[in-house]
GUSEVO-175283 format. One record per residue (C-alpha): x, y, z. Coordinates in pm, 1 decimal, always signed. Example, Ala and Ser with C-alpha at 12.3 -4.5 7.8 and 13.67 -1.06 7.14 Angstrom:
<nodes>
[node [+1230.0; -450.0; +780.0]] [node [+1367.0; -106.0; +714.0]] 
</nodes>
This chain:
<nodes>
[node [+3353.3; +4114.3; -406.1]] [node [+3467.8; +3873.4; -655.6]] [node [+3842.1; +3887.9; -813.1]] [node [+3973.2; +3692.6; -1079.7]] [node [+4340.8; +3650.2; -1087.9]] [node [+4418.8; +3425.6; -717.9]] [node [+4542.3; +3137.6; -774.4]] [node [+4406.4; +2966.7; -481.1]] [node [+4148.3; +2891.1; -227.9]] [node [+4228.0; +2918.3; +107.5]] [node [+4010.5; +2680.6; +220.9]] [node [+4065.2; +2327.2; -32.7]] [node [+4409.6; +2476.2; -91.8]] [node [+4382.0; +2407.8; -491.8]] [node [+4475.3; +2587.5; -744.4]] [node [+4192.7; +2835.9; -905.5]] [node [+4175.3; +2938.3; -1288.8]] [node [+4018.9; +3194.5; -1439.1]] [node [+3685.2; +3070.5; -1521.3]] [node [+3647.8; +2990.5; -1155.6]] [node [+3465.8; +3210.3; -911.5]] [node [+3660.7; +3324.3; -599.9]] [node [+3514.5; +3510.3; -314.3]] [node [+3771.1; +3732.0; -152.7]] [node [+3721.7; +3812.7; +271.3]] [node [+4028.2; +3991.9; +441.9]] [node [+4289.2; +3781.0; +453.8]] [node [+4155.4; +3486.6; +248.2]] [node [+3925.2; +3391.3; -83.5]] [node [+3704.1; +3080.2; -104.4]] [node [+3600.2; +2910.9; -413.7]] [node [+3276.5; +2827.6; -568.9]] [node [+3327.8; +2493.6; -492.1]] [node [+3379.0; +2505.1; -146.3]] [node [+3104.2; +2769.8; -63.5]] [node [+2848.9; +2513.1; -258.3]] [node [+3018.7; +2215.6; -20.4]] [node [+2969.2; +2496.4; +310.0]] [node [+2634.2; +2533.1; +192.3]] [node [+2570.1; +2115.8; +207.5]] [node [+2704.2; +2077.8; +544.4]] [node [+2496.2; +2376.2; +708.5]] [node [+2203.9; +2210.5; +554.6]] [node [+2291.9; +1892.5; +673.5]] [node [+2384.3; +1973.9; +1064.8]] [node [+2036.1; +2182.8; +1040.4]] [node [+1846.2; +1859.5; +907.9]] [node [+2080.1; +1689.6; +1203.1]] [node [+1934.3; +1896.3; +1467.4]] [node [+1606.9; +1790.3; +1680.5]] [node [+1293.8; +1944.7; +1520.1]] [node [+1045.0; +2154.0; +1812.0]] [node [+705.1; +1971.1; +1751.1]] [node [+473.4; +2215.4; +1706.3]] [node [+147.3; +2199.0; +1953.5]] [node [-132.2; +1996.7; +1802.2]] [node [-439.3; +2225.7; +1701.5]] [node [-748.5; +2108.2; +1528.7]] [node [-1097.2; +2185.4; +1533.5]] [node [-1257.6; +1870.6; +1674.3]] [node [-1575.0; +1806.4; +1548.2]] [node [-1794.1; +1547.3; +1725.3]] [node [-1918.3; +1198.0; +1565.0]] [node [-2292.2; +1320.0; +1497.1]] [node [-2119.8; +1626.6; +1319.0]] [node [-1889.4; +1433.4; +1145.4]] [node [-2166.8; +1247.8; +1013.2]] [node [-2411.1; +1509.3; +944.1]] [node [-2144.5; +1692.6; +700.5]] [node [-2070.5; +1298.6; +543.8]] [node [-2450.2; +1261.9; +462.9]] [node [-2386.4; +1585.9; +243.1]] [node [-2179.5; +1413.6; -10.2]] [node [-2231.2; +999.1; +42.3]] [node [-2601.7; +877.6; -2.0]] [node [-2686.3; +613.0; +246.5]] [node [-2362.4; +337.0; +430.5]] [node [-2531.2; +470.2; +724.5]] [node [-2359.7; +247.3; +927.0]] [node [-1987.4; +300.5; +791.7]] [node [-2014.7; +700.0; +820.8]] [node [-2119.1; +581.5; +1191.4]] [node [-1807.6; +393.1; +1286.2]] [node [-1591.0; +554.5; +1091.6]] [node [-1683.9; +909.1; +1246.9]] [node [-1681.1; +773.0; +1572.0]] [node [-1308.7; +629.8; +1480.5]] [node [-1174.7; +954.3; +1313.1]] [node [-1311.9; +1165.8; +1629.1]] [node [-1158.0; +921.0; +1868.5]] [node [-795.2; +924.3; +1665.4]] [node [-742.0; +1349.7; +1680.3]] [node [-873.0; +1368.2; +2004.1]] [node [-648.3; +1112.5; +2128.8]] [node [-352.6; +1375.6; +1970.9]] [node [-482.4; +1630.5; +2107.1]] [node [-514.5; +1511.1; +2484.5]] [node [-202.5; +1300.6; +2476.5]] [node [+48.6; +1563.2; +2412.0]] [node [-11.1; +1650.7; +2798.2]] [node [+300.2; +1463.1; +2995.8]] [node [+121.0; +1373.0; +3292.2]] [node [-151.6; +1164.4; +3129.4]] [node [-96.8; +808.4; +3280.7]] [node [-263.1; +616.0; +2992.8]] [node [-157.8; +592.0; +2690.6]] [node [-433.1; +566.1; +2384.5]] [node [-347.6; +344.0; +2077.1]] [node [-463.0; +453.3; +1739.3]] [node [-707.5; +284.0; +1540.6]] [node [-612.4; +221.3; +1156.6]] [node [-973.4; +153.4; +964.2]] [node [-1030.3; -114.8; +696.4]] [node [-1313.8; -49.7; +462.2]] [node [-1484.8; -339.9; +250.4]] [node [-1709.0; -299.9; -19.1]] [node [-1785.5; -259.3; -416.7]] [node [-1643.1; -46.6; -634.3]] [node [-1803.0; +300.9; -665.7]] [node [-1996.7; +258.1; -326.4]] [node [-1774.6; +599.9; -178.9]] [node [-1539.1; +472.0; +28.8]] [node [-1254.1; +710.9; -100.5]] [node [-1546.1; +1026.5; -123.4]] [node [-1592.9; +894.4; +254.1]] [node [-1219.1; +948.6; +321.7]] [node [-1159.5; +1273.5; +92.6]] [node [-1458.0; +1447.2; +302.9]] [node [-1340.8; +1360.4; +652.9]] [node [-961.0; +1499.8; +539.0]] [node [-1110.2; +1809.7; +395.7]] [node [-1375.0; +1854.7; +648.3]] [node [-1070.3; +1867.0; +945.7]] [node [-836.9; +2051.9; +714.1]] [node [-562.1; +1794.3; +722.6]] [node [-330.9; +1610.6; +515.0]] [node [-434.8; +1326.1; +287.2]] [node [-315.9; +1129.6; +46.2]] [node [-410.9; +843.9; -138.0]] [node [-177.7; +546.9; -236.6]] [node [-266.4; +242.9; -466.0]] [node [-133.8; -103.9; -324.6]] [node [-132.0; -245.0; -614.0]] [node [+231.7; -71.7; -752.7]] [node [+386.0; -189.7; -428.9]] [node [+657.3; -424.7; -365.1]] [node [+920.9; -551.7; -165.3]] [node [+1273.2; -336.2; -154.8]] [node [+1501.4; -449.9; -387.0]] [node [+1211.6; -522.4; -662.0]] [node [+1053.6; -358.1; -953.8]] [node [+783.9; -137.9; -791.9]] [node [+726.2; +174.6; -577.4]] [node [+863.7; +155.0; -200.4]] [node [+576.5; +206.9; +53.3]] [node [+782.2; +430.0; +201.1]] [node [+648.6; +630.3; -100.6]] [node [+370.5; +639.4; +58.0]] [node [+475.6; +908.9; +315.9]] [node [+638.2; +1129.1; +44.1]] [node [+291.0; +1159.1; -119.6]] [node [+121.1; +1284.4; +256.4]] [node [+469.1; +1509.8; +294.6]] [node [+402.8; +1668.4; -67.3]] [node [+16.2; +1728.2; +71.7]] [node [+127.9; +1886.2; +364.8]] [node [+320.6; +2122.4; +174.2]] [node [+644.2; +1928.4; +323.1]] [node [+548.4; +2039.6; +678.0]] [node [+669.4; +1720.0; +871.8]] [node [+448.3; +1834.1; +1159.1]] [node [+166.7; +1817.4; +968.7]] [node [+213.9; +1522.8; +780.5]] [node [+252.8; +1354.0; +1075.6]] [node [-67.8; +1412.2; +1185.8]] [node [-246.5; +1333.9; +803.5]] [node [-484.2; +1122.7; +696.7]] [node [-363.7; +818.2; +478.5]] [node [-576.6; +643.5; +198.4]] [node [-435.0; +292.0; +117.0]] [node [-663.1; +125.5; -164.0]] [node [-645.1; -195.4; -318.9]] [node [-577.0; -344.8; +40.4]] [node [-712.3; -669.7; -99.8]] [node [-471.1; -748.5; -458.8]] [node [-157.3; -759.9; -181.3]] [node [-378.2; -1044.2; -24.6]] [node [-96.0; -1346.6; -32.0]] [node [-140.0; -1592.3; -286.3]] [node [-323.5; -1919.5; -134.5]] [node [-531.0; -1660.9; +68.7]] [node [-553.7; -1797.8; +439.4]] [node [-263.4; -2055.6; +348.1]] [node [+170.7; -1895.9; +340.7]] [node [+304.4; -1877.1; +17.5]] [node [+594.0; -2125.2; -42.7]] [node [+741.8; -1911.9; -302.8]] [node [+841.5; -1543.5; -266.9]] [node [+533.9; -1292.7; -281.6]] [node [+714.5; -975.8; -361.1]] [node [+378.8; -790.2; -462.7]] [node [+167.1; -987.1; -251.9]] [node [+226.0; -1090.2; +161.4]] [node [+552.8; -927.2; +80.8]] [node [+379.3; -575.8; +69.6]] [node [+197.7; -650.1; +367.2]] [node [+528.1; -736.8; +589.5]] [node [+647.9; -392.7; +484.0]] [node [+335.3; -194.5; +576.1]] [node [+348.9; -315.5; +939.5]] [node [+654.1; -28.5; +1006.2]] [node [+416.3; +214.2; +897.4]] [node [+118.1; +92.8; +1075.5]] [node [+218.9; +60.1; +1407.9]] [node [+426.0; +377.7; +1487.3]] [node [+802.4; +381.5; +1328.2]] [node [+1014.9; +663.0; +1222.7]] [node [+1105.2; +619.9; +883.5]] [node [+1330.5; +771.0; +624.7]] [node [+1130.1; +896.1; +366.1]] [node [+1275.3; +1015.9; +39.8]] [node [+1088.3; +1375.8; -8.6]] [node [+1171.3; +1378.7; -405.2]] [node [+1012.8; +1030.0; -419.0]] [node [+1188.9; +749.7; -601.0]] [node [+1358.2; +431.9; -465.4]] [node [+1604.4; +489.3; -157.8]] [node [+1961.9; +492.1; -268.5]] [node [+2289.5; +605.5; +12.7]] [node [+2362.2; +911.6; -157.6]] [node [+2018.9; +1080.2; -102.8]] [node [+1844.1; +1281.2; +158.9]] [node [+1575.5; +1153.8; +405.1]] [node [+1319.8; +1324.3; +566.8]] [node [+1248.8; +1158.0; +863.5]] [node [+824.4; +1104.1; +954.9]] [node [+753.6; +925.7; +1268.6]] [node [+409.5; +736.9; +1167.3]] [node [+273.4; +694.8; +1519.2]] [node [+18.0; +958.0; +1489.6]] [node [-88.6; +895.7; +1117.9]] [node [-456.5; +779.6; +1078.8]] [node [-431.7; +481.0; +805.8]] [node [-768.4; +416.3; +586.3]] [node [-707.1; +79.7; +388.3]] [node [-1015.6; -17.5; +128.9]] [node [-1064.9; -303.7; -117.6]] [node [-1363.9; -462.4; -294.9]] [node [-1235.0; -775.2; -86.6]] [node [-1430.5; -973.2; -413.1]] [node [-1584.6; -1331.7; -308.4]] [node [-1559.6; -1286.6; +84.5]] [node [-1953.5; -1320.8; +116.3]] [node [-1828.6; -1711.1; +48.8]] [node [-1602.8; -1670.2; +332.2]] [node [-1825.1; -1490.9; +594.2]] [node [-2118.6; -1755.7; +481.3]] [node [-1884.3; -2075.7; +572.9]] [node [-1794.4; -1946.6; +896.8]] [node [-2139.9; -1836.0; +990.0]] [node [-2233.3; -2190.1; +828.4]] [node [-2534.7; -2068.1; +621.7]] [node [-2721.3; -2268.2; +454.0]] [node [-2896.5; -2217.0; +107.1]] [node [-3243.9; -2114.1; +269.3]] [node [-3099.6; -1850.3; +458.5]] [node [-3035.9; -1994.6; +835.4]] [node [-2741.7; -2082.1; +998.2]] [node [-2717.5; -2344.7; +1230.6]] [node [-2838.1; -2176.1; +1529.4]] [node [-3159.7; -2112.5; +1309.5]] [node [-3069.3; -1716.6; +1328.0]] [node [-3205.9; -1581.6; +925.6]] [node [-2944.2; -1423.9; +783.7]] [node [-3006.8; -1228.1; +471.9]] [node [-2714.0; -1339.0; +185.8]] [node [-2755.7; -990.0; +55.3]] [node [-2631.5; -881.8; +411.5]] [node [-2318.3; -1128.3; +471.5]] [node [-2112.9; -815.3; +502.7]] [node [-2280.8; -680.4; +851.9]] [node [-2104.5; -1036.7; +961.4]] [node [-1723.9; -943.5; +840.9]] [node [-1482.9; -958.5; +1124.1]] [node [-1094.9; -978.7; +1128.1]] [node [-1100.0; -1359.4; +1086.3]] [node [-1237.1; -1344.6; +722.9]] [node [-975.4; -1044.8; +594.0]] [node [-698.5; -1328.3; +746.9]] [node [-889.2; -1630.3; +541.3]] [node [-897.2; -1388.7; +264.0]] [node [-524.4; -1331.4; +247.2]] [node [-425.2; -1050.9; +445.4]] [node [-143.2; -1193.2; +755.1]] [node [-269.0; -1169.9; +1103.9]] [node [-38.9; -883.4; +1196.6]] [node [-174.9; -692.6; +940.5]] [node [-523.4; -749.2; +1059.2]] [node [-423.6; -652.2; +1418.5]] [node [-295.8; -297.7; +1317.4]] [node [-681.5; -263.4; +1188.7]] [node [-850.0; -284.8; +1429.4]] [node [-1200.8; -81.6; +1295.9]] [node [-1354.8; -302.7; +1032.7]] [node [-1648.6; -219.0; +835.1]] [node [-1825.1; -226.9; +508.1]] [node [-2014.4; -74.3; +185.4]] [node [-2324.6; -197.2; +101.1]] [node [-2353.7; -232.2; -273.2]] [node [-2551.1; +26.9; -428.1]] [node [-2938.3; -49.2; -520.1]] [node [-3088.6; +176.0; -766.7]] [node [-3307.8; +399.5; -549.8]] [node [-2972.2; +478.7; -389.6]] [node [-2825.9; +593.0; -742.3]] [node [-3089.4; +803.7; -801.9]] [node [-3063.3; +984.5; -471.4]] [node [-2701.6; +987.3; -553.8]] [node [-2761.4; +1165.2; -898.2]] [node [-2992.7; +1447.6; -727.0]] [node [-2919.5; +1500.5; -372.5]] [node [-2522.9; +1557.3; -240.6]] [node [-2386.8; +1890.9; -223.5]] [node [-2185.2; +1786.7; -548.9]] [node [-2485.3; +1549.6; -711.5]] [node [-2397.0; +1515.6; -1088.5]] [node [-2756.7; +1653.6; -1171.4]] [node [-2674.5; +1995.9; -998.0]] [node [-2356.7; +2011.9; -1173.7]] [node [-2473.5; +1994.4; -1530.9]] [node [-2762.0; +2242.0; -1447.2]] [node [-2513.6; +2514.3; -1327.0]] [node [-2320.1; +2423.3; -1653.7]] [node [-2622.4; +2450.8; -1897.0]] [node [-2709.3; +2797.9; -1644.5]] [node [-2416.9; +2979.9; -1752.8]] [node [-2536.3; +2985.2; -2059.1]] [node [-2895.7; +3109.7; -1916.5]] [node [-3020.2; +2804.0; -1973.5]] [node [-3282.9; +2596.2; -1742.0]] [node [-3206.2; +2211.5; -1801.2]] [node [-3457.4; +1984.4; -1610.8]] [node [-3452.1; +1559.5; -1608.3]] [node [-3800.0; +1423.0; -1584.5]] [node [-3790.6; +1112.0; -1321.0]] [node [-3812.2; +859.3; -1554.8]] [node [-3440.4; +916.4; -1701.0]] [node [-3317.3; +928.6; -1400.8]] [node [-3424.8; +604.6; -1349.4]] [node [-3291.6; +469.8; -1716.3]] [node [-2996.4; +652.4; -1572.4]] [node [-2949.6; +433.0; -1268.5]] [node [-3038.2; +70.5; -1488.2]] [node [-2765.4; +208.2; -1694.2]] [node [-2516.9; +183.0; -1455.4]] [node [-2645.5; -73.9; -1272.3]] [node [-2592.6; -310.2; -1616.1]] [node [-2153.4; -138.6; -1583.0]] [node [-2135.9; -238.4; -1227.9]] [node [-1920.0; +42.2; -1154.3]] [node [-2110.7; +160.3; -875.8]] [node [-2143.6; +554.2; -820.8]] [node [-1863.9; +632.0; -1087.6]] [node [-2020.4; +451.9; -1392.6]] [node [-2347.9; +735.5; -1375.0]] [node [-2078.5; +984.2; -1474.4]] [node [-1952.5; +738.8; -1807.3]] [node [-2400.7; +721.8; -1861.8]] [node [-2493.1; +1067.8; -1794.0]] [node [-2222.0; +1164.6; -1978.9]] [node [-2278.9; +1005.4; -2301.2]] [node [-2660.3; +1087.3; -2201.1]] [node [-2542.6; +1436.3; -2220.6]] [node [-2281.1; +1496.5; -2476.8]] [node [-2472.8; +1597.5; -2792.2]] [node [-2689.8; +1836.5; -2604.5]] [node [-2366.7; +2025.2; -2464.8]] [node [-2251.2; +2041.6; -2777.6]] [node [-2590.3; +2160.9; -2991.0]] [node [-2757.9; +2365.8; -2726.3]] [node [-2507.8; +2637.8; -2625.8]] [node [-2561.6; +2775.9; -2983.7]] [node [-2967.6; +2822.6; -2985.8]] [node [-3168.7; +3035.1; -2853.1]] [node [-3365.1; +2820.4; -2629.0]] [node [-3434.0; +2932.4; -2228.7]] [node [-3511.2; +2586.9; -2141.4]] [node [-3426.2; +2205.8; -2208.7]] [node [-3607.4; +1906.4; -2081.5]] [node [-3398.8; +1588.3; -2044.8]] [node [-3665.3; +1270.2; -2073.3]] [node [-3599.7; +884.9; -2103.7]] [node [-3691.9; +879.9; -2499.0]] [node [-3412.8; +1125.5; -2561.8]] [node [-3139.1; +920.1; -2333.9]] [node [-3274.6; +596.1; -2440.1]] [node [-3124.5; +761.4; -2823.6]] [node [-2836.7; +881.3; -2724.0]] [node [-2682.4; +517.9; -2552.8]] [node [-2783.7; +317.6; -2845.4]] [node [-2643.2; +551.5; -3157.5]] 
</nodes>
C-alpha cells in the first residue's frame, strides 16, 4: 500500500516528496528508486549465477537423408550437398555423444568454407540444413565488419543475430547454425602477402573471427550495437556452434591453375587433363591462404568445397523442379484465381539465356521471370479466361518493351 506524506526511505535514507512513490512494509517504506535499483541487482546476481545446460536433443538425420531432402530445393552441386551433409551429420552427432563424461576422446568441430558463383545456392544449401534440423541460424555479411574501435559492426554481432533466432535461448544458440558470407572481401589486401598498413576491414576481420571459430566464451551484447562498460552481456560459449563461411572467391581458378601448373592445352605437368572449367574440384586450403585469407583462419576450416557455376540445363531444372521452383509458384498464384497458367519449353529456355546474359546465377531468373510475368499478373486476374499459355514470342515482348 502506497502513502504519500513520509518523508523518507528507509533504505537510501533521503528525503521523499510528494510526487515520489513510497512503498510502506511494517516498520519501514522504500522508494521507487530503490525498488527499481533492488530490481537491477536481483537481475544481475541471477545473470551471475551458473546456467544448468540443458541436455542436447536433436533428431539426427543421416548423410544420405540429409541429402535426399537437399536435392528437394538445390538442383545439382552433387558433390557439395555430399560433403557438406556428411560434415553437418558428423558436427550434431559429435554434441550429442560428447556430452557423456566418460568419453576418452574428444571430437573437434568442423567449420565449412563454401566457394563458388553467385546464385549457385550456397545460402539455400545452408537455410535447408538449419530448417531441416530445426535449429538456429543466422546469417551475417562480412563485409560490414571491422576491427573494435572502428566504424563498423563488431563480429561479436554476429552471435546476437543467432541469440535473437533462438528466441534468446543461450542453450540453443549455442548449438545454431552460423552463415558467414562474403568470407572472401575480408581477404587481406596483397592477398597471400601481410599488409604493411592497418587492414581494419580486411585481415583485421579475420584476426577477430578466430575467438569465435575455435571455441571462446564471449560477451555478446543481446540488444546488438557496439560494446560499451555500462551494458549487459550475454555470455555464448562458441565451441559447439557450426560456422558456414561462403564467398564467390572471384579469380582463384588463376590460383588453383598455377599451383597445379596447367598449361593452356589443358595438362599439367604430370600430363594428368584437367578440365579449366573444373579448376574448382582442385581447391584446397593453400589457395584460400594465396587468396588472402591468414593461415589460422584456414585451419579453423577445415571442410572445403565448391559450387559449380550454373549451365543452363541446370536453370531450367531449377525453374521447374524444387519443392519451391519459381514455375510452381506463379501457377499456384495464377490458380487462386482459377486460372491454369502453363510455359511451353521453349521460354523456359529464353528464360535461362536471360539470366545467363545477368550472371546472377539462380537469383537473376526471378529479376527475368518476373519482368516475363508482370503484365500478365496485372491484365489477367480481370478476364474471364480458364487458361493462359506462357510461350517464347510473348517473353521475347515483354524484355524488350
Amino acid at each position: 500500500m502506497a502513502k504519500k506524506g513520509v518523508k523518507f526511505c528507509s533504505f537510501c535514507g533521503m528525503e521523499i516528496d510528494n510526487d515520489t512513490l513510497l512503498l510502506h512494509g511494517i516498520d519501514a517504506a522504500i522508494c521507487e528508486h530503490c525498488v527499481e535499483r533492488a530490481m537491477e541487482i536481483v537481475s544481475e546476481e541471477n545473470y551471475a549465477k551458473p546456467r544448468k545446460k540443458k541436455p542436447f536433443t536433436i533428431k539426427l538425420i543421416k548423410p544420405k537423408e540429409i541429402k535426399a531432402r537437399l536435392d528437394e530445393y538445390v538442383i545439382g552441386q552433387e558433390e557439395a550437398k555430399k560433403v557438406i551433409s556428411v560434415a553437418v551429420y558428423n558436427h550434431y552427432k559429435r554434441l550429442m555423444h560428447t556430452q557423456k563424461k566418460d568419453e576418452e576422446i574428444e571430437l573437434d568441430k568442423s567449420n565449412i568454407i563454401l566457394v563458388g558463383e553467385t546464385g549457385t545456392g550456397k545460402t539455400l544449401i545452408a537455410q535447408t540444413i538449419a530448417k531441416l534440423l530445426e535449429v538456429p541460424f543466422c546469417i551475417a555479411d562480412a563485409t560490414v565488419f571491422t576491427e573494435a574501435g572502428y566504424v563498423g559492426e563488431d563480429v561479436e554481432s554476429i552471435l546476437t543475430r543467432l541469440l535473437q533466432a533462438a528466441n534468446y535461448d543461450v542453450d540453443k544458440a549455442e548449438r545454431g547454425i552460423v552463415f558467414i558470407d562474403e568470407i572472401d572481401k575480408v581477404a587481406r589486401k596483397g592477398g597471400g602477402n601481410p599488409s604493411i598498413t592497418r587492414d581494419v576491414s580486411g585481415e583485421g576481420v579475420q584476426q577477430s573471427l578466430l575467438k569465435l571459430l575455435e571455441g571462446a566464451e564471449v560477451n555478446v551484447p543481446p540488444e546488438g550495437g557496439r560494446k560499451h562498460p555500462e551494458q549487459k552481456f550475454t555470455v555464448v560459449n562458441t565451441k559447439n556452434i557450426l560456422f558456414i563461411a561462403s564467398g564467390a572467391f572471384n579469380s582463384i581458378e588463376h590460383i588453383i591453375s598455377d599451383r597445379v601448373n596447367t598449361n593452356p592445352i589443358g595438362y599439367n605437368q604430370k600430363n594428368k587433363i584437367i578440365d579449366k572449367n573444373e579448376l574448382l574440384k582442385y581447391l584446397t586450403a593453400q589457395d584460400l591462404k594465396n587468396f588472402g585469407l591468414i593461415p589460422e583462419l584456414c585451419g579453423r576450416f577445415p571442410v572445403i568445397t565448391h559450387m559449380n557455376p550454373l549451365d543452363k540445363e541446370a536453370l531450367i531444372r531449377i525453374l521447374q523442379e524444387p519443392k519451391n521452383a519459381l514455375i510452381k509458384q506463379y501457377t499456384k498464384l495464377f490458380e487462386y484465381d482459377q486460372i491454369e497458367l502453363k510455359f511451353t519449353d521453349d521460354v523456359l529456355e529464353y528464360i535461362a539465356d536471360c539470366t545467363i546474359e545477368l550472371q546472377l546465377g539462380a537469383r537473376g531468373l526471378r529479376s527475368v521471370i518476373e519482368e516475363i510475368m508482370m503484365q500478365a499478373m496485372f491484365d489477367y486476374p480481370s478476364k474471364k479466361v480458364k487458361t493462359v499459355t506462357i510461350d517464347k514470342a510473348y517473353a521475347m515482348k515483354q524484355i524488350e518493351k
